[in-house]
C-alpha positions as CSV (number, residue, x, y, z in Angstrom):
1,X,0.0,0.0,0.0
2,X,0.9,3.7,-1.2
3,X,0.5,5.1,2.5
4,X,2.9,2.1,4.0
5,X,5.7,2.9,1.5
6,X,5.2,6.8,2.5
7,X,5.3,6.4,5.8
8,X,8.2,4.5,5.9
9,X,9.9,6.8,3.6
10,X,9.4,9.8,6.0
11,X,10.7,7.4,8.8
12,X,13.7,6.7,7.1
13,X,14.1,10.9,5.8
14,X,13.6,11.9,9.6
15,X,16.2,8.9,11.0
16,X,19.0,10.1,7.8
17,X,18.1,13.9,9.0
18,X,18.8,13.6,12.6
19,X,22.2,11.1,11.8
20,X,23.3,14.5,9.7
21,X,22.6,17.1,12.6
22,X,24.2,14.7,14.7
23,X,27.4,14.6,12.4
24,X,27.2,19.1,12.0
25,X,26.8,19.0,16.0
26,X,29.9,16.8,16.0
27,X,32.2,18.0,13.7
28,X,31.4,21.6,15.2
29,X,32.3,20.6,18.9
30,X,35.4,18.8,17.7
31,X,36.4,21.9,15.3
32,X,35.7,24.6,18.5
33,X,37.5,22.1,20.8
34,X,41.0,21.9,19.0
35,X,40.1,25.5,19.0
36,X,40.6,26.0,22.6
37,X,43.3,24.1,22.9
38,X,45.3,25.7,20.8
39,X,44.4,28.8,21.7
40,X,45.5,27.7,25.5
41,X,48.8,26.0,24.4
42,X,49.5,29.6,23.0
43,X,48.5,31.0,26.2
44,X,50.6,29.3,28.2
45,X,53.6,28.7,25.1
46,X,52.6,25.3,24.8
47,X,54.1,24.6,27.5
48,X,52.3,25.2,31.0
49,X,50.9,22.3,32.5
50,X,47.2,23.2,32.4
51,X,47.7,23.7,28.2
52,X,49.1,19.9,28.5
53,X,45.9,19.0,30.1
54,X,43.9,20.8,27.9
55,X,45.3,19.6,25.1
56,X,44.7,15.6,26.1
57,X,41.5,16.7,27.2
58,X,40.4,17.9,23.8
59,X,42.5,14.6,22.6
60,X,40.3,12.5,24.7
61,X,37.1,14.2,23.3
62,X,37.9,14.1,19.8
63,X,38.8,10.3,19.7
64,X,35.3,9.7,21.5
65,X,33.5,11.8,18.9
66,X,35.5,10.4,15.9
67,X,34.6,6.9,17.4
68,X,30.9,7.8,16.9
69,X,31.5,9.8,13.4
70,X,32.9,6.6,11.9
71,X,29.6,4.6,12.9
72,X,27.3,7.6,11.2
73,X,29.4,8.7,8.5
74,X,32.3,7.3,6.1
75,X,35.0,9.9,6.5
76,X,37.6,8.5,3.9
77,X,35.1,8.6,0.6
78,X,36.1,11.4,-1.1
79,X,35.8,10.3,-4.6
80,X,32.7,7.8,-6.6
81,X,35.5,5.1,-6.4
82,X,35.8,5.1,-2.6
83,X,32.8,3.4,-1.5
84,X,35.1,0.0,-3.1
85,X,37.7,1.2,-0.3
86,X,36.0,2.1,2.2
87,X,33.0,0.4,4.0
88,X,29.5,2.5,3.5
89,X,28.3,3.9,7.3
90,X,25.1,4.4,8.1
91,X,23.9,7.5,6.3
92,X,24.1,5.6,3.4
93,X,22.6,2.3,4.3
94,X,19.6,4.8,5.4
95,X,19.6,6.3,1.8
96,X,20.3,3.1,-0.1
97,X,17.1,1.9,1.6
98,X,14.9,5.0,0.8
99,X,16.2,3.9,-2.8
100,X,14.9,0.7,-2.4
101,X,11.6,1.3,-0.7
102,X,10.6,3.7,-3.4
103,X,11.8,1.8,-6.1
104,X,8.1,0.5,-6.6
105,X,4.4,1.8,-5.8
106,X,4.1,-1.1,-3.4
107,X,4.0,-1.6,0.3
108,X,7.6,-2.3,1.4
109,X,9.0,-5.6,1.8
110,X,9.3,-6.8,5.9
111,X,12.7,-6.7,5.0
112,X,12.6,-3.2,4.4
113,X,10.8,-2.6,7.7
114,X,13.0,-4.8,9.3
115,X,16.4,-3.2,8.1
116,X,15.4,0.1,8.8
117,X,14.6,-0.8,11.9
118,X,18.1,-2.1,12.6
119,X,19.4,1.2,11.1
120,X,17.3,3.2,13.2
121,X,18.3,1.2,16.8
122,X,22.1,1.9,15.8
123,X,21.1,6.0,14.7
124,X,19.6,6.2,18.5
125,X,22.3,4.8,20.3
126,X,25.1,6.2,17.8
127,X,23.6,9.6,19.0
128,X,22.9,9.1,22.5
129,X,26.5,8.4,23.2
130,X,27.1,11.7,20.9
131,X,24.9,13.1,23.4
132,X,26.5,11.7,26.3
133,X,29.6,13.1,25.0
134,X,28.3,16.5,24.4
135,X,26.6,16.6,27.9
136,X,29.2,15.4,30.0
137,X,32.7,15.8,28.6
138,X,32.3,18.8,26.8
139,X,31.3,20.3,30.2
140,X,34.2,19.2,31.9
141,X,36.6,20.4,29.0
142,X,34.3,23.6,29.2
143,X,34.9,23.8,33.1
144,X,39.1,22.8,32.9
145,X,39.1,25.5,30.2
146,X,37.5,27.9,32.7
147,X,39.7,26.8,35.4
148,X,42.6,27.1,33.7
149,X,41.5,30.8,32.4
150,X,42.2,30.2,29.1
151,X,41.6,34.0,27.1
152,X,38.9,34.5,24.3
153,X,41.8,36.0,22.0
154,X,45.4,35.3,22.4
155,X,47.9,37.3,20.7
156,X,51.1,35.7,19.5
């Protein structure tokens, strides 16, 4: 049925949407992280302790957050002959099947249903550890930041 093949279409558009938000969200905190830290190791000359700390902090952060970007997103395509290189991620599973669901004016297959419903468990948890990470380390880089009195604009 028409309305069974929409609906899942939609499902799939919203779950691919909020696995690309995620990836801007994450790619922004890791970008204003390294930030930071480099603006506190040229605080400090690179070489004050706290800019060490900072630095593994921001380290720490952006290995978690590249751990969840290589579950959402294949970083290393770059070209229409990657994808043979590279393993597809999940943004692209989620489009390949919005290919196949609309390929015919028919319901979808429970296979469809199925798959997407695997995608969709792995886009939820992929993003509630991004969240995690966003809540809780984030903060405490924010607060060591803080501590360490890192300034908005450094001049070397």
């Amino acid at each position: 049925d028409l309305a069974d093949q929409f609906a899942l279409l939609i499902r799939i558009r919203d779950t691919l949407g909020e696995v690309n938000r995620g990836v801007n969200r994450l790619r922004s905190a890791r970008s204003q992280i390294e930030t930071v830290a480099g603006r506190a190791a040229g605080a400090a000359g690179g070489a004050g302790e706290k800019a060490k700390e900072i630095a593994a902090a921001a380290r720490t952060i952006s290995d978690k957050l590249t751990t969840v970007e290589d579950v959402l997103i294949q970083v290393k395509s770059k070209s229409g002959q990657d994808p043979l290189n590279y393993p597809i991620r999940l943004d692209n599973k989620l489009a390949a099947l919005a290919m196949v669901a609309a390929s015919a004016d028919a319901r979808p297959t429970d296979q469809s249903v199925a798959l997407y419903e695997e995608l969709a468990a792995t886009a939820r948890a992929e993003l509630a550890k991004l969240g995690a990470i966003l809540e809780k380390d984030v903060a405490a880089f924010n607060a060591l930041v803080r501590d360490a009195g890192v300034p908005a604009v450094v001049i070397k």
